[in-house]
Short mmCIF file of the C-alpha atoms (twelve columns), coordinates in Angstrom:
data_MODEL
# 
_entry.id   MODEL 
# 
loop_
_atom_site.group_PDB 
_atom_site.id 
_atom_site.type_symbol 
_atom_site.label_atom_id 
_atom_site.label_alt_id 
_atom_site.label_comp_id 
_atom_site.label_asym_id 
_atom_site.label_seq_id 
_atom_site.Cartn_x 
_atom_site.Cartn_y 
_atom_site.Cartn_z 
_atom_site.pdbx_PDB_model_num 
ATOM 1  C CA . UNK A 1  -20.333 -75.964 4.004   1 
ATOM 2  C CA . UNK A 2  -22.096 -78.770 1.864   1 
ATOM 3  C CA . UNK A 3  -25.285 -81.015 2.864   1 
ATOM 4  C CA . UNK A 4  -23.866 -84.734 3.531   1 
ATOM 5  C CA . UNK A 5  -26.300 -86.234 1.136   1 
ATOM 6  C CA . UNK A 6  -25.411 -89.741 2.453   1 
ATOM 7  C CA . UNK A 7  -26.423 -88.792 5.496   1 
ATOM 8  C CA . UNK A 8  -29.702 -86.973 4.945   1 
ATOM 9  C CA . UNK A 9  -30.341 -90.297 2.603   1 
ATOM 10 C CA . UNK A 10 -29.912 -92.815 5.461   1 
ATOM 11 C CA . UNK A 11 -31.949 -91.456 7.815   1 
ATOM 12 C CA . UNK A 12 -34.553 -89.417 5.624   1 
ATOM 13 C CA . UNK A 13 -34.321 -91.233 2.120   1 
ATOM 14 C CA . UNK A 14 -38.568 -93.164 2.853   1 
ATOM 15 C CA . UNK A 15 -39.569 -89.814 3.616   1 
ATOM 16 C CA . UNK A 16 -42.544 -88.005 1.886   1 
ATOM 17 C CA . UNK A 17 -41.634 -84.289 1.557   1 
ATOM 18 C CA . UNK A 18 -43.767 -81.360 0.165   1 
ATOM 19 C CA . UNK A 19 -41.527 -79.844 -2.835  1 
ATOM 20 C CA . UNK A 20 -42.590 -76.466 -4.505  1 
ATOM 21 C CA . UNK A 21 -41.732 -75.578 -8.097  1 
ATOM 22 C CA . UNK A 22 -40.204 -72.247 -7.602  1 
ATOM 23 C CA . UNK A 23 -40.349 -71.488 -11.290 1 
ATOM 24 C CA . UNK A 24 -44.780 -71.557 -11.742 1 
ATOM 25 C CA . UNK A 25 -47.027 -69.665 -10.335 1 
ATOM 26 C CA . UNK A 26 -50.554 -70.753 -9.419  1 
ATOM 27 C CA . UNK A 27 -52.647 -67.981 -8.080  1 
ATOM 28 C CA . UNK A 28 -50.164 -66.164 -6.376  1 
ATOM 29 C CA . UNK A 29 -48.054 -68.839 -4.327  1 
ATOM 30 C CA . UNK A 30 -45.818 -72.167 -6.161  1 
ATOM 31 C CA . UNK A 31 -47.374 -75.439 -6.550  1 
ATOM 32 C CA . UNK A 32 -46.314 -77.980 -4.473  1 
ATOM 33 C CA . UNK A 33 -45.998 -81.776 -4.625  1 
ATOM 34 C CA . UNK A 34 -45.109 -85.132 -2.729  1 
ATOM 35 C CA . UNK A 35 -42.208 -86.520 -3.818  1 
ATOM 36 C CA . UNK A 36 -40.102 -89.276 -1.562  1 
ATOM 37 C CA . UNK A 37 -37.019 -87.794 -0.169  1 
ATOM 38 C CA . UNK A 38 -34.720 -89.799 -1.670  1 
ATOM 39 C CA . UNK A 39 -35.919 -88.588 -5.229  1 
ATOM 40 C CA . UNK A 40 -35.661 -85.068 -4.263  1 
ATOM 41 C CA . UNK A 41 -32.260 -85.688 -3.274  1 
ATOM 42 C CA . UNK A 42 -31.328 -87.214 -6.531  1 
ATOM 43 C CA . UNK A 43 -32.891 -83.800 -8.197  1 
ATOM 44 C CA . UNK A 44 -30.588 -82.009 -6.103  1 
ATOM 45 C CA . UNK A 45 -27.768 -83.939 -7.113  1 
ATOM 46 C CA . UNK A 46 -28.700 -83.435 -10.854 1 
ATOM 47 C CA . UNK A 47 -29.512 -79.996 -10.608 1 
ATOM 48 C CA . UNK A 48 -25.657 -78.953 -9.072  1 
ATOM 49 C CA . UNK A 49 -24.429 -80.746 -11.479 1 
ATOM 50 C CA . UNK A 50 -26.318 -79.759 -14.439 1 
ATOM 51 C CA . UNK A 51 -24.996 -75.900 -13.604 1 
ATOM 52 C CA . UNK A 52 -27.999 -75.671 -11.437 1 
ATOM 53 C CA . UNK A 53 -30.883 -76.195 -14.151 1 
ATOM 54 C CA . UNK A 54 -33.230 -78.648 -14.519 1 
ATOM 55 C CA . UNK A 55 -36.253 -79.744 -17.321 1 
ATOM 56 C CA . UNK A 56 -38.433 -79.810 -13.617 1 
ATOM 57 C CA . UNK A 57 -37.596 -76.035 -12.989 1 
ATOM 58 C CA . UNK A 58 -36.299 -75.278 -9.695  1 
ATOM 59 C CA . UNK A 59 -37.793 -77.493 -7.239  1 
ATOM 60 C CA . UNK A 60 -37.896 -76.175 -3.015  1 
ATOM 61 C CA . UNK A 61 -37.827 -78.579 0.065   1 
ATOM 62 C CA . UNK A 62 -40.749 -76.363 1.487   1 
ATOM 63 C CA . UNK A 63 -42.144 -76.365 4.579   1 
ATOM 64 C CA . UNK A 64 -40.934 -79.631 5.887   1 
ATOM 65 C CA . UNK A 65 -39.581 -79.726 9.363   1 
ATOM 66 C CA . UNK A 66 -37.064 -82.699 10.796  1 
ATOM 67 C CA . UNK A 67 -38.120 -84.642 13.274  1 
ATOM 68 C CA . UNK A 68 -36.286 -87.304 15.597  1 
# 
């Protein structure tokens, strides 16, 4: 019922994702960003245990799809 962080690290961790900041709007849709997996990851991490807030807002793994 939880990610495996570890997991998603090792094999994803060099990857650059697209990340939208759920919390601004910019003409109707969220801005987005490139961030390296492994630093969204470590926002996730933060934001759970920070009670799910964060100084960044509330970041989105959007529109990136796995691949082998």
């Amino acid at each position: 019922g939880k990610p495996d962080f570890d997991h998603l690290l090792q094999k994803f961790g060099e990857a650059v994702v697209p990340v939208a900041n759920c919390d601004v709007k910019e003409y109707n849709s969220n801005p987005k960003e490139q961030l390296p997996f492994k630093e969204y990851i470590k926002y996730w991490k933060e934001y759970i245990k920070n009670g799910y807030r964060s100084s960044r807002g509330c970041l989105y793994l959007k529109d990136w799809h796995l691949s082998r």
